[in-house]
mmCIF file of the N, C-alpha and C atoms, coordinates in Angstrom:
data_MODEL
# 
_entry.id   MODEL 
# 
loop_
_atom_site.group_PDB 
_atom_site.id 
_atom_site.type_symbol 
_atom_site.label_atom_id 
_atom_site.label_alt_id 
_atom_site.label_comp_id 
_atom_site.label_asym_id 
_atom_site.label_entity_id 
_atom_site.label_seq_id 
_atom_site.pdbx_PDB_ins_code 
_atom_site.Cartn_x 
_atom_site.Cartn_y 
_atom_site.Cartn_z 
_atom_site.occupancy 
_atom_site.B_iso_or_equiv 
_atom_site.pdbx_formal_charge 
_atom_site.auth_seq_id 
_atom_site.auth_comp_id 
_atom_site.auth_asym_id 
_atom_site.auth_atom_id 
_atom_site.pdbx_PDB_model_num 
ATOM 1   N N  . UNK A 1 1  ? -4.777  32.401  25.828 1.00 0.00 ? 1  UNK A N  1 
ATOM 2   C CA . UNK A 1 1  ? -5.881  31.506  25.689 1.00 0.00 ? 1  UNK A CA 1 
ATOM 3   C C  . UNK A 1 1  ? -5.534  30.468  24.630 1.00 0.00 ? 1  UNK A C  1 
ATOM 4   N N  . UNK A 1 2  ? -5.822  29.371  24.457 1.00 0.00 ? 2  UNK A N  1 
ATOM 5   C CA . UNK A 1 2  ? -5.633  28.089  24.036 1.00 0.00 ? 2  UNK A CA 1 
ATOM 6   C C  . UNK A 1 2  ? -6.873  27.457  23.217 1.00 0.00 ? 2  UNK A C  1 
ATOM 7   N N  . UNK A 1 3  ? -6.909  27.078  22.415 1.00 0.00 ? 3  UNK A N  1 
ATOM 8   C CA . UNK A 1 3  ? -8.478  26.624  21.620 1.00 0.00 ? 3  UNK A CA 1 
ATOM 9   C C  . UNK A 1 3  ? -8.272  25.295  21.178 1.00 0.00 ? 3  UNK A C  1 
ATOM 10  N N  . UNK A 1 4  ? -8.540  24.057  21.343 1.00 0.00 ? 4  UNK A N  1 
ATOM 11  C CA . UNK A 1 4  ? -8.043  23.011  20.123 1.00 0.00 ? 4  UNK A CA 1 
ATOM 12  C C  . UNK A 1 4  ? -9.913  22.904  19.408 1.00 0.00 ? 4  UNK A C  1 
ATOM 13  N N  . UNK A 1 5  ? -9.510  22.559  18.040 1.00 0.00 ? 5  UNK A N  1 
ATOM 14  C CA . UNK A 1 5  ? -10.500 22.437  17.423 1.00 0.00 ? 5  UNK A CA 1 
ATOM 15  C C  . UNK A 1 5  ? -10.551 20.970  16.885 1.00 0.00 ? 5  UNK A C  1 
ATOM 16  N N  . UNK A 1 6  ? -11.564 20.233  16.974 1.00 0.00 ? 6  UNK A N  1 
ATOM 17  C CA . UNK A 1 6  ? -12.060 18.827  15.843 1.00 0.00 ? 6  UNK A CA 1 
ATOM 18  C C  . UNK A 1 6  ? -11.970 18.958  14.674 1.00 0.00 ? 6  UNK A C  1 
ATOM 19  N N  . UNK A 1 7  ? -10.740 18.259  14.289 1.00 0.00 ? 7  UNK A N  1 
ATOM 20  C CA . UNK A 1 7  ? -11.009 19.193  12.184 1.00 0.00 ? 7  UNK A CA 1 
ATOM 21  C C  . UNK A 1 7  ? -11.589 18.207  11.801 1.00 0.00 ? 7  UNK A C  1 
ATOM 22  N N  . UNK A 1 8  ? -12.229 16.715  12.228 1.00 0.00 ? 8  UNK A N  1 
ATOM 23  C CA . UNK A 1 8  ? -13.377 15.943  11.697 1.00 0.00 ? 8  UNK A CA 1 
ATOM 24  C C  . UNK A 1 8  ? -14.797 16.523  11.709 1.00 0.00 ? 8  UNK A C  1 
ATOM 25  N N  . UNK A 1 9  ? -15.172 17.496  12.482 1.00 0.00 ? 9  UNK A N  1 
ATOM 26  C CA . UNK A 1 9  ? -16.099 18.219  12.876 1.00 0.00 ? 9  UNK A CA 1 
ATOM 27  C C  . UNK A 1 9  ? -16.702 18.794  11.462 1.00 0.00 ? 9  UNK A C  1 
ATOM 28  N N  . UNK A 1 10 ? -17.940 18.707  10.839 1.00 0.00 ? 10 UNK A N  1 
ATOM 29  C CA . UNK A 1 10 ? -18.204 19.321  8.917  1.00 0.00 ? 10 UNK A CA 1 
ATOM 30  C C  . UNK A 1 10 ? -17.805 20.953  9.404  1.00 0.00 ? 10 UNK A C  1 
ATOM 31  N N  . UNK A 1 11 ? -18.001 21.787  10.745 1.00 0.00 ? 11 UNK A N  1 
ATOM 32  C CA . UNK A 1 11 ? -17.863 23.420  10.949 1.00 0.00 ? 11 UNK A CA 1 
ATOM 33  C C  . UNK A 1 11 ? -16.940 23.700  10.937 1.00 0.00 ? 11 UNK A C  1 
ATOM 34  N N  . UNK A 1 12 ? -15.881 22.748  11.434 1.00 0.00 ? 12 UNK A N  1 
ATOM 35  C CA . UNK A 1 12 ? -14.289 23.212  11.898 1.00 0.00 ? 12 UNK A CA 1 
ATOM 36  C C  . UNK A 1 12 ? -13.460 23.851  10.716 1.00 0.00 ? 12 UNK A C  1 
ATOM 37  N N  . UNK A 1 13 ? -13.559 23.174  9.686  1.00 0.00 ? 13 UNK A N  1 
ATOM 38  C CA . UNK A 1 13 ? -12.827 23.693  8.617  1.00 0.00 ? 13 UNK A CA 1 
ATOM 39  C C  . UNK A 1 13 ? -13.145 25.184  8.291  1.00 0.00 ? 13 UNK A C  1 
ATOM 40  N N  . UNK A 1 14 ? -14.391 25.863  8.082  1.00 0.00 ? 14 UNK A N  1 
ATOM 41  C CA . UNK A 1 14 ? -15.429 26.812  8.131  1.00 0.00 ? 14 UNK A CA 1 
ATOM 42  C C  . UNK A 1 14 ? -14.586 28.028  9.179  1.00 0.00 ? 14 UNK A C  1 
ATOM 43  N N  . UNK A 1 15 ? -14.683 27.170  10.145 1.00 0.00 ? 15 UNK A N  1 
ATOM 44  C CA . UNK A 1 15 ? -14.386 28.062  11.657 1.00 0.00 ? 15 UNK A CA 1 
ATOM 45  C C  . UNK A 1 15 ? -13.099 28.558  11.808 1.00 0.00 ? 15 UNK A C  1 
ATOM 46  N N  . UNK A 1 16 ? -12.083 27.377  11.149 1.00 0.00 ? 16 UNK A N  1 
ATOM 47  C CA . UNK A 1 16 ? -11.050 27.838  10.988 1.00 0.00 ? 16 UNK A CA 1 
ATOM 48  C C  . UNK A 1 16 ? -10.664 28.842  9.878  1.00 0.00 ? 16 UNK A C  1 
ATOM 49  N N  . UNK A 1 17 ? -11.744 29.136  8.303  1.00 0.00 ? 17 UNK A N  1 
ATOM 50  C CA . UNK A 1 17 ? -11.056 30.123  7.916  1.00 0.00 ? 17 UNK A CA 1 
ATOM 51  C C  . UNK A 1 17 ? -11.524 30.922  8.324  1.00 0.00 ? 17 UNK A C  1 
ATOM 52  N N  . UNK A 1 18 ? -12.501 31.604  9.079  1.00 0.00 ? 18 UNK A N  1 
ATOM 53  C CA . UNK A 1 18 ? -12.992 32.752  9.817  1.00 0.00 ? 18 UNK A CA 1 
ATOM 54  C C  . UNK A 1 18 ? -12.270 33.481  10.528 1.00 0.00 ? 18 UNK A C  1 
ATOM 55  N N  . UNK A 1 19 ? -11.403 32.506  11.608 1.00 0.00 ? 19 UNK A N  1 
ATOM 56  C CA . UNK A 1 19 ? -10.536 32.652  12.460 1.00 0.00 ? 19 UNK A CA 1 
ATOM 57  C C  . UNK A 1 19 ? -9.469  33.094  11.683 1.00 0.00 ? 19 UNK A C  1 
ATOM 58  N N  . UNK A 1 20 ? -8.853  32.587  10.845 1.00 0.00 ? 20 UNK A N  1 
ATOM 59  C CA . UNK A 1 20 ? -7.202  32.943  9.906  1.00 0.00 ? 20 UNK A CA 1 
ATOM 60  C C  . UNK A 1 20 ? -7.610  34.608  9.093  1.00 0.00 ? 20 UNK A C  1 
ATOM 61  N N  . UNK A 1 21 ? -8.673  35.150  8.876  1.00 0.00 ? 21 UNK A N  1 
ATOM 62  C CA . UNK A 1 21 ? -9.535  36.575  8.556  1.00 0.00 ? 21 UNK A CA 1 
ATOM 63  C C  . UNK A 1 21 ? -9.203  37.377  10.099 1.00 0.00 ? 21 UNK A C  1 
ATOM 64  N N  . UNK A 1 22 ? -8.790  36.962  10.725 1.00 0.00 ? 22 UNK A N  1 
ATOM 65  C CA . UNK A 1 22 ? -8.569  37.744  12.215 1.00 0.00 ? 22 UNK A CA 1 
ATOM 66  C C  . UNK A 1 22 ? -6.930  37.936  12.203 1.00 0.00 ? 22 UNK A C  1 
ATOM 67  N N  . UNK A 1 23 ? -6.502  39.358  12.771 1.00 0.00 ? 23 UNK A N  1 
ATOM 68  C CA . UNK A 1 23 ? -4.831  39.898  12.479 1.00 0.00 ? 23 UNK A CA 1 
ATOM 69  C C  . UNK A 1 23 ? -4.132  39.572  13.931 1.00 0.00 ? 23 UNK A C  1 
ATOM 70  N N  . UNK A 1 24 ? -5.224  39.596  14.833 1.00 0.00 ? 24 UNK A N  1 
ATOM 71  C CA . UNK A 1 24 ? -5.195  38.859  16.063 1.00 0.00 ? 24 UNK A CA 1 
ATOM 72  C C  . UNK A 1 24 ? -5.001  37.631  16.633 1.00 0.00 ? 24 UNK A C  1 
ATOM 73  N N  . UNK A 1 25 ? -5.032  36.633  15.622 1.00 0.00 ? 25 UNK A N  1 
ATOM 74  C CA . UNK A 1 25 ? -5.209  35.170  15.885 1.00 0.00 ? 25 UNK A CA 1 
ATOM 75  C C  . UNK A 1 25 ? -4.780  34.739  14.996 1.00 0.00 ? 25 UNK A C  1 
ATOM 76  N N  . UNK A 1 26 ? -3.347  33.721  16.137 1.00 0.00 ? 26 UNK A N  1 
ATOM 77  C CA . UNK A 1 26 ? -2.000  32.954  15.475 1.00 0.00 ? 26 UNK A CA 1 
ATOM 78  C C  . UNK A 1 26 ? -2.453  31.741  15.573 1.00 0.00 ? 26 UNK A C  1 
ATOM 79  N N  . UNK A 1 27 ? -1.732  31.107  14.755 1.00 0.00 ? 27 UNK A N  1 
ATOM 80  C CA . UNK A 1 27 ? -2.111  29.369  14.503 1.00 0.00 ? 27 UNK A CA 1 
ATOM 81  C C  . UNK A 1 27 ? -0.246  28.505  14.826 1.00 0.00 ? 27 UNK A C  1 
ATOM 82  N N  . UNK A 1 28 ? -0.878  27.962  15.717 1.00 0.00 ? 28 UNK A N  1 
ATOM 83  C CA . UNK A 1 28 ? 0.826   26.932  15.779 1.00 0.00 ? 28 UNK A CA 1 
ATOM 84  C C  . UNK A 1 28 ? 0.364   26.075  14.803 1.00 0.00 ? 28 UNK A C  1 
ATOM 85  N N  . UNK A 1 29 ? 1.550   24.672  14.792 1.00 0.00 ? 29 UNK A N  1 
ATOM 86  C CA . UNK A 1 29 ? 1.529   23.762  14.257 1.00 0.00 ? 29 UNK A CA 1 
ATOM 87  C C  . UNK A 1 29 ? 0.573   22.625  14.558 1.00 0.00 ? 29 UNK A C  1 
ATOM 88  N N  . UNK A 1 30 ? -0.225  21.964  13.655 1.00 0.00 ? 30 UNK A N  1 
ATOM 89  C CA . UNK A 1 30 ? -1.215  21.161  14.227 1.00 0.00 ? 30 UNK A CA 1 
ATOM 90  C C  . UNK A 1 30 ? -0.725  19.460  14.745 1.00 0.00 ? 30 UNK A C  1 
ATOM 91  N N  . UNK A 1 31 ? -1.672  19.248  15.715 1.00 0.00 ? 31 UNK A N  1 
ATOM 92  C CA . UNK A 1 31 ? -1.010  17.783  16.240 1.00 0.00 ? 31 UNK A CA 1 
ATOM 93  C C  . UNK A 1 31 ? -1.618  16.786  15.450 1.00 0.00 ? 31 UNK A C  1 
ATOM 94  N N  . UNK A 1 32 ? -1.106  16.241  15.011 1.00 0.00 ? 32 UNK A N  1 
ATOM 95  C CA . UNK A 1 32 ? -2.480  14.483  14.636 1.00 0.00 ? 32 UNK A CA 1 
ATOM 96  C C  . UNK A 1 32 ? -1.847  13.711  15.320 1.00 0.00 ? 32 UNK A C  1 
ATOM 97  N N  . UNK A 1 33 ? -3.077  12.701  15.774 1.00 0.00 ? 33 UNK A N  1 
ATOM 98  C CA . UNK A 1 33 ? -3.218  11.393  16.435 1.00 0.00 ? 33 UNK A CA 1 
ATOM 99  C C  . UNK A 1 33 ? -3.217  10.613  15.345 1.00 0.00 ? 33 UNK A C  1 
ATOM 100 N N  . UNK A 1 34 ? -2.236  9.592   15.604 1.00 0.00 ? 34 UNK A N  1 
ATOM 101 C CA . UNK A 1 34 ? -2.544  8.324   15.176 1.00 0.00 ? 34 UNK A CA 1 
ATOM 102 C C  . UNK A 1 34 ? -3.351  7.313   15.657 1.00 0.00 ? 34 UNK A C  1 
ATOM 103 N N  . UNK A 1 35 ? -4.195  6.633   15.377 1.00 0.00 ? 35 UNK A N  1 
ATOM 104 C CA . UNK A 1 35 ? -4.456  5.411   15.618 1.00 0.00 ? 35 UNK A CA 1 
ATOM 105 C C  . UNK A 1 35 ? -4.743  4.095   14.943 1.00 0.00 ? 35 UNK A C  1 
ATOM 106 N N  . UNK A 1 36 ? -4.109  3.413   15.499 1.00 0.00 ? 36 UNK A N  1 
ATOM 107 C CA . UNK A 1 36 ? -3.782  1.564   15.574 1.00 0.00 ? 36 UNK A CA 1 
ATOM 108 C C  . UNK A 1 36 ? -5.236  0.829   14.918 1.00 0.00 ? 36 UNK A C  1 
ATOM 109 N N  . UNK A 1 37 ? -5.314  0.807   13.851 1.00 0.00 ? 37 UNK A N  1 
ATOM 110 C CA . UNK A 1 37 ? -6.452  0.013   13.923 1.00 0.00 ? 37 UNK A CA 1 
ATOM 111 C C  . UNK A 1 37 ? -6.140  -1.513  13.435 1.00 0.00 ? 37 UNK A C  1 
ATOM 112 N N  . UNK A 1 38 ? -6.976  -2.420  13.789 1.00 0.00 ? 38 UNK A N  1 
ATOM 113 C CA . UNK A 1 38 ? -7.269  -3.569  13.537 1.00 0.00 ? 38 UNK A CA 1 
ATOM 114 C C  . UNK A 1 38 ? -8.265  -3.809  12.763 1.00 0.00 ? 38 UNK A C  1 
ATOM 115 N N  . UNK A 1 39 ? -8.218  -4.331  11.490 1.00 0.00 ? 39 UNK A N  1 
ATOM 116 C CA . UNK A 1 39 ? -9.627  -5.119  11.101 1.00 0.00 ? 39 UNK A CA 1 
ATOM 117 C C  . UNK A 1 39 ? -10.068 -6.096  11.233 1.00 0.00 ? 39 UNK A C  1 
ATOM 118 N N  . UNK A 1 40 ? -11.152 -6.930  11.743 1.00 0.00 ? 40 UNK A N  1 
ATOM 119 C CA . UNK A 1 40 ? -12.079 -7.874  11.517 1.00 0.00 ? 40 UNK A CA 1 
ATOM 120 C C  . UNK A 1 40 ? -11.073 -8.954  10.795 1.00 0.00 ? 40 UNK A C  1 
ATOM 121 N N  . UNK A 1 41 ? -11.137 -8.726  9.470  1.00 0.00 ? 41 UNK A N  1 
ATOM 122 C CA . UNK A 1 41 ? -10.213 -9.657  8.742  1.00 0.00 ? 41 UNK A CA 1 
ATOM 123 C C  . UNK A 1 41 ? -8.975  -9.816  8.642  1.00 0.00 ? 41 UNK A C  1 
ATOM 124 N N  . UNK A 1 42 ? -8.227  -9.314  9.281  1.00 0.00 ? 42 UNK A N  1 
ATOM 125 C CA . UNK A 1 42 ? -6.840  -9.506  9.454  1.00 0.00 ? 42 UNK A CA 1 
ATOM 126 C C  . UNK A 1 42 ? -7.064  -10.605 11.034 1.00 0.00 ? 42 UNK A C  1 
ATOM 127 N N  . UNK A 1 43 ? -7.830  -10.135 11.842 1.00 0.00 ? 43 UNK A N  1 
ATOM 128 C CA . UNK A 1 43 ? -7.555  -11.028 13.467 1.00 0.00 ? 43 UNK A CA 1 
ATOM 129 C C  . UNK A 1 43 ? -8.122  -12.407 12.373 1.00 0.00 ? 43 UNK A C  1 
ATOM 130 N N  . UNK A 1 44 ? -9.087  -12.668 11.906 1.00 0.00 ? 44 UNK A N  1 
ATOM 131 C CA . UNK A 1 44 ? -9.783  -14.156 11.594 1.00 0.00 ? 44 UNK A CA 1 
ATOM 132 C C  . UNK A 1 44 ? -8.786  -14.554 11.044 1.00 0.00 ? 44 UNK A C  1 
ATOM 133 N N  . UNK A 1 45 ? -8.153  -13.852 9.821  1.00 0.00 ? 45 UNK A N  1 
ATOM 134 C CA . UNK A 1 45 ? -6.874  -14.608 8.943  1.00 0.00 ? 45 UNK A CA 1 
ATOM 135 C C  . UNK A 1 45 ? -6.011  -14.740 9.934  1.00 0.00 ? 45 UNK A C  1 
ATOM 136 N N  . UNK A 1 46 ? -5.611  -14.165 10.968 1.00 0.00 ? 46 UNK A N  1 
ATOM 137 C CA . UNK A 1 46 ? -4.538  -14.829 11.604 1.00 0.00 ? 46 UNK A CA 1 
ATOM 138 C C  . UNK A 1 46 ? -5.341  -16.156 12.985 1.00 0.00 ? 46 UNK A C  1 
ATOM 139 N N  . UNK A 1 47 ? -6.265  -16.119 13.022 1.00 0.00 ? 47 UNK A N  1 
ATOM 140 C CA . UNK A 1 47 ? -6.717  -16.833 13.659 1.00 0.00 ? 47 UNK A CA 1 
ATOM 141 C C  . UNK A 1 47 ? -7.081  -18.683 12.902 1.00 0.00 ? 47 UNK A C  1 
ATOM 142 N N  . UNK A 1 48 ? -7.535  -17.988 11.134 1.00 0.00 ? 48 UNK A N  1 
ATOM 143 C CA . UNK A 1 48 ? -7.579  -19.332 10.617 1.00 0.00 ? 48 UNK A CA 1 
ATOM 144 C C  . UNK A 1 48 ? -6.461  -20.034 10.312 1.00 0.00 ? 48 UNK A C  1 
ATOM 145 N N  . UNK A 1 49 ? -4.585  -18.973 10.483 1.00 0.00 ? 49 UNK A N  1 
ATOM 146 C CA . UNK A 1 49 ? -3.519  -19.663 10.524 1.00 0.00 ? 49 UNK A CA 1 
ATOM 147 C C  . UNK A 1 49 ? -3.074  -20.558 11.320 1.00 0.00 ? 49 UNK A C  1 
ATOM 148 N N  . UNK A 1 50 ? -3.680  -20.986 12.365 1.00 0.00 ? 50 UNK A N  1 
ATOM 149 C CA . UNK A 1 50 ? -3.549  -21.501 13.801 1.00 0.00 ? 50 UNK A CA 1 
ATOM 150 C C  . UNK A 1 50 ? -4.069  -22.594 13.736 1.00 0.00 ? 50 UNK A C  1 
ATOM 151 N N  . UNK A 1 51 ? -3.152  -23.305 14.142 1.00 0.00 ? 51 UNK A N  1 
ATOM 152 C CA . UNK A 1 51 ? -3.260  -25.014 13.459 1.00 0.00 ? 51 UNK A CA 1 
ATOM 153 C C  . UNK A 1 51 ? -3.736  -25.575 14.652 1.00 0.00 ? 51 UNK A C  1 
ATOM 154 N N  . UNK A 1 52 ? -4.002  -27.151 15.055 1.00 0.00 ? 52 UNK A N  1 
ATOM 155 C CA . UNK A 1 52 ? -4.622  -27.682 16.028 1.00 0.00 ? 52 UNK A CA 1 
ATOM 156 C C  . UNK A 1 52 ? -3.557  -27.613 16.900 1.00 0.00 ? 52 UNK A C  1 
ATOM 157 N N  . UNK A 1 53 ? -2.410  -27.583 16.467 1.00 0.00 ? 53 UNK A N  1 
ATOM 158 C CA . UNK A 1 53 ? -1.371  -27.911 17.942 1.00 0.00 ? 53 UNK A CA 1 
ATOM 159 C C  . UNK A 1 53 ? -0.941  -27.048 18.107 1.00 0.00 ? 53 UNK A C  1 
ATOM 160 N N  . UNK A 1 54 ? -1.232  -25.666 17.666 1.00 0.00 ? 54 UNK A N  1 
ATOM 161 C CA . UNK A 1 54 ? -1.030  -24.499 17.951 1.00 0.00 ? 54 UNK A CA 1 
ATOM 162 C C  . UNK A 1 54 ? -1.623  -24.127 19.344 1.00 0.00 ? 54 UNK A C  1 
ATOM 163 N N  . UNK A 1 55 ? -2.872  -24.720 18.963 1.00 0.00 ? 55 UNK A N  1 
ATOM 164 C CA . UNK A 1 55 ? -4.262  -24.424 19.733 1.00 0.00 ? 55 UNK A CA 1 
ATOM 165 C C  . UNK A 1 55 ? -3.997  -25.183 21.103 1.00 0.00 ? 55 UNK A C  1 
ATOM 166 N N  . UNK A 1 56 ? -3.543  -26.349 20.848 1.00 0.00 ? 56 UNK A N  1 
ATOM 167 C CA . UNK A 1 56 ? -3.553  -27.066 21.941 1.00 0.00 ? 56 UNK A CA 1 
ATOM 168 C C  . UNK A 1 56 ? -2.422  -26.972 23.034 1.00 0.00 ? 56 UNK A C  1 
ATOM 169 N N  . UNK A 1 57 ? -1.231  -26.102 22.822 1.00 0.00 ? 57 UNK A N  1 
ATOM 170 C CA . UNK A 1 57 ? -0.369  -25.552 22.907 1.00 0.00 ? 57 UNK A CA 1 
ATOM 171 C C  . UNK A 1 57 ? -0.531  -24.363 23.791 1.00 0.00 ? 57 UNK A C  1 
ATOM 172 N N  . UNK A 1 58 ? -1.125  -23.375 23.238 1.00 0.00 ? 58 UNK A N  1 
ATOM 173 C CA . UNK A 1 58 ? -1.542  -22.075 23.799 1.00 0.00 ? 58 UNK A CA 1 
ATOM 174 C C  . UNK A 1 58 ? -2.183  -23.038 25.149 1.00 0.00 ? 58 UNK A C  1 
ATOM 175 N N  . UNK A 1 59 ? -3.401  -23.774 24.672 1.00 0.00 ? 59 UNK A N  1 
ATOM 176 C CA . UNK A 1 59 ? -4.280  -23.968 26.242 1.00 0.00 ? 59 UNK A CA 1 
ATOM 177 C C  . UNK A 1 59 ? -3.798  -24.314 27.116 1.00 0.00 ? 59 UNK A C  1 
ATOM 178 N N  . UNK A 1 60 ? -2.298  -25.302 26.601 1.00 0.00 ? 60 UNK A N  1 
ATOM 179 C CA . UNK A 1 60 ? -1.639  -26.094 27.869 1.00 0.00 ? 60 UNK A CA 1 
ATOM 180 C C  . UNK A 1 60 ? -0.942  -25.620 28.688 1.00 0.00 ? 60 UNK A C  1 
ATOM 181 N N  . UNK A 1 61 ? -0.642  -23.858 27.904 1.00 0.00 ? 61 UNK A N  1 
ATOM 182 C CA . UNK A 1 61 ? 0.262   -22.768 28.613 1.00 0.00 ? 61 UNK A CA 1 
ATOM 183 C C  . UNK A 1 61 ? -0.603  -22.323 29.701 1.00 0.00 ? 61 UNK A C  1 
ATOM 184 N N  . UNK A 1 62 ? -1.467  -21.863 28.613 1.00 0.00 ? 62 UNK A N  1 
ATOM 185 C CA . UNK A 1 62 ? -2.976  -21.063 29.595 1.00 0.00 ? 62 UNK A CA 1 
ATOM 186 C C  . UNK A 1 62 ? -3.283  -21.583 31.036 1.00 0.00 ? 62 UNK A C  1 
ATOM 187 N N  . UNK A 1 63 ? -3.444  -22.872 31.007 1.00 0.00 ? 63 UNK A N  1 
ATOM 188 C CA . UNK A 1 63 ? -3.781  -24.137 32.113 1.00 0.00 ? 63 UNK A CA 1 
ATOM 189 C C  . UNK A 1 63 ? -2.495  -23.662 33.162 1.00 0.00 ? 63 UNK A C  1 
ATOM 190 N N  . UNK A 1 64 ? -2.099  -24.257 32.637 1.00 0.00 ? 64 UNK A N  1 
ATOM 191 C CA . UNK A 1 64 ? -0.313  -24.279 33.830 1.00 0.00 ? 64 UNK A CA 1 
ATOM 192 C C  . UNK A 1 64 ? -0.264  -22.608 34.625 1.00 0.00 ? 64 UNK A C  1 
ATOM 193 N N  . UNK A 1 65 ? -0.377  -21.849 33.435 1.00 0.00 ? 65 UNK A N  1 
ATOM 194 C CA . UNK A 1 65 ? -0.089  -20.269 34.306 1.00 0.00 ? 65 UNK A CA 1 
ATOM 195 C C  . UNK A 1 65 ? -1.338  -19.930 34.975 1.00 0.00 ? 65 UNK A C  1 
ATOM 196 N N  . UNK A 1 66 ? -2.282  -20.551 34.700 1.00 0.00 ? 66 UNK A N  1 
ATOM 197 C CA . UNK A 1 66 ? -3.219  -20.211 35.798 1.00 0.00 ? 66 UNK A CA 1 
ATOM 198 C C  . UNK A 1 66 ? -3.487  -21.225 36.747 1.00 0.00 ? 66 UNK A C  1 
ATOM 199 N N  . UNK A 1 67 ? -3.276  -22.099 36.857 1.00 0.00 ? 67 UNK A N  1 
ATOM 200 C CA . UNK A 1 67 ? -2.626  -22.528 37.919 1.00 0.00 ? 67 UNK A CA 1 
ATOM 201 C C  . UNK A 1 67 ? -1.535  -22.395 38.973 1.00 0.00 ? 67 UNK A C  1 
ATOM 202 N N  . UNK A 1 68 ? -0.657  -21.602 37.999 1.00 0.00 ? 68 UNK A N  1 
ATOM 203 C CA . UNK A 1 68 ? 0.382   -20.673 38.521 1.00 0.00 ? 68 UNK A CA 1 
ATOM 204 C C  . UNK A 1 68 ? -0.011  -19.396 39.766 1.00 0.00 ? 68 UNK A C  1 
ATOM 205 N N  . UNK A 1 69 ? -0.697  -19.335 38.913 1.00 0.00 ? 69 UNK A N  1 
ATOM 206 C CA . UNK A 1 69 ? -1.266  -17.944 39.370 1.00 0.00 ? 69 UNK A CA 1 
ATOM 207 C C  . UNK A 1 69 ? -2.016  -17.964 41.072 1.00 0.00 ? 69 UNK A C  1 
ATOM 208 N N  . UNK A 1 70 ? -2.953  -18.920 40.540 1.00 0.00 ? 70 UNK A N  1 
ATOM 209 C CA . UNK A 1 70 ? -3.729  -19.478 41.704 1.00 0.00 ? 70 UNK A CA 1 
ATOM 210 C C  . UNK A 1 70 ? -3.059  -20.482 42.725 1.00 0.00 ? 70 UNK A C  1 
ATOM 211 N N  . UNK A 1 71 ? -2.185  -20.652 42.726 1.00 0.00 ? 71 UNK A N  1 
ATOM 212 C CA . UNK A 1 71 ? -1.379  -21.106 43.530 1.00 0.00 ? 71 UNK A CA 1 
ATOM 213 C C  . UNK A 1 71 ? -0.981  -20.183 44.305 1.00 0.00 ? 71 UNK A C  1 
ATOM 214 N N  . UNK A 1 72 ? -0.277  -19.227 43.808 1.00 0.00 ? 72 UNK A N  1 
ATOM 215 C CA . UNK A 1 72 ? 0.559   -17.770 44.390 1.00 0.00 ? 72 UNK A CA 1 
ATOM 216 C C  . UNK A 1 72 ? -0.199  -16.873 45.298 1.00 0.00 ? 72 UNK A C  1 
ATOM 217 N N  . UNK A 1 73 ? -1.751  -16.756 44.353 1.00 0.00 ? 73 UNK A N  1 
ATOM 218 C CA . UNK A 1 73 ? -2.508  -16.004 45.722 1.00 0.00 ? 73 UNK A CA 1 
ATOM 219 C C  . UNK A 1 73 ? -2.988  -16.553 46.181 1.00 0.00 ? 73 UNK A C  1 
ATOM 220 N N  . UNK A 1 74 ? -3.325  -17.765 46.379 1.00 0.00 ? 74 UNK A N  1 
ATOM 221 C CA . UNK A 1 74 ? -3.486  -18.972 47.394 1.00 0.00 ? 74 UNK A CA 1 
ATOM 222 C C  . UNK A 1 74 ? -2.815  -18.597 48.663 1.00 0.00 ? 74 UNK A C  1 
ATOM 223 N N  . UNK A 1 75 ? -1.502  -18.723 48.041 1.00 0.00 ? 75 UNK A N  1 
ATOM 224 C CA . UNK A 1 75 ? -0.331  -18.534 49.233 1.00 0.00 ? 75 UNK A CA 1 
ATOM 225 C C  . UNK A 1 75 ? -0.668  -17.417 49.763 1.00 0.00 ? 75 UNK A C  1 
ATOM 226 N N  . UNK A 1 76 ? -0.235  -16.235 49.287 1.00 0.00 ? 76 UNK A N  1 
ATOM 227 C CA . UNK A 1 76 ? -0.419  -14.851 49.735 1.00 0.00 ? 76 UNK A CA 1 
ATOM 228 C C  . UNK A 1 76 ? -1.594  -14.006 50.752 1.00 0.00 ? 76 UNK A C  1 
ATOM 229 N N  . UNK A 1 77 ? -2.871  -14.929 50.022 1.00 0.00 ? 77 UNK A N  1 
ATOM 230 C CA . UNK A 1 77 ? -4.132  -15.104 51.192 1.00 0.00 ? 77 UNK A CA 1 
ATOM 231 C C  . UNK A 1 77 ? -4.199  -16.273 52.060 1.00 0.00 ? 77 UNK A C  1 
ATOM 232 N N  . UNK A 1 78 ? -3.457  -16.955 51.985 1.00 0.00 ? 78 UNK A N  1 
ATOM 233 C CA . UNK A 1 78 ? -3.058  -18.237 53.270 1.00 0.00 ? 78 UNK A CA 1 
ATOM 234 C C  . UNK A 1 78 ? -4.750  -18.701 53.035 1.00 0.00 ? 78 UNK A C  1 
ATOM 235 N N  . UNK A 1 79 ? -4.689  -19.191 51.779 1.00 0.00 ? 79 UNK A N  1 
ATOM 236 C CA . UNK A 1 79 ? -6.054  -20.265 51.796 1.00 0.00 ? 79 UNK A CA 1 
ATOM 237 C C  . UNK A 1 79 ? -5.031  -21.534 51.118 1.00 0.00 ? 79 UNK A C  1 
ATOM 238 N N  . UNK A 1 80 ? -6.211  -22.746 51.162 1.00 0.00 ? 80 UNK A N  1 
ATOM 239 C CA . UNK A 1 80 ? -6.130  -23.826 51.394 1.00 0.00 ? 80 UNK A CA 1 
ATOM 240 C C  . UNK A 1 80 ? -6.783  -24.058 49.982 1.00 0.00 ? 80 UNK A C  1 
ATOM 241 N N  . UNK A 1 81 ? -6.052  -25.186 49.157 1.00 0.00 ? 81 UNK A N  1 
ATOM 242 C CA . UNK A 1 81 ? -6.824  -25.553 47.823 1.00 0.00 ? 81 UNK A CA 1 
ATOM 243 C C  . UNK A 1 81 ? -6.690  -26.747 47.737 1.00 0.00 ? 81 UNK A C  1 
# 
């Protein structure tokens, strides 16, 4: 049998020394997750780094590849634009 427990959980910690009081019940090694976070203020600061021709740059890409795009399944659905 297999158990994973929430150790963010306020019981888990609790539950787990209850469990380690048992001669019956082994403990492997525990996994942690990482996760990626982003803050708020890091995206704006990199967003207030972004100069006008940065800006105008990105859109002119944006424009073209979706036009790109819509061209292609244009084709692919044999419509007419």
């Amino acid at each position: 049998m297999t158990f994973t427990i929430n150790a963010s959980h306020p019981q888990a910690s609790a539950l787990m020394e209850l469990l380690k009081t048992f001669s019956f019940v082994f403990f492997k090694g525990t996994k942690t997750k990482t996760k990626k976070t982003v803050t708020r203020e890091k995206s704006a600061l990199a967003f207030e780094e972004e100069s006008l021709e940065d800006y105008e740059f990105i859109m002119a890409l944006s424009k073209e590849t979706n036009r790109n795009v819509a061209h292609r399944l244009a084709k692919e659905k044999n419509i007419l634009l």
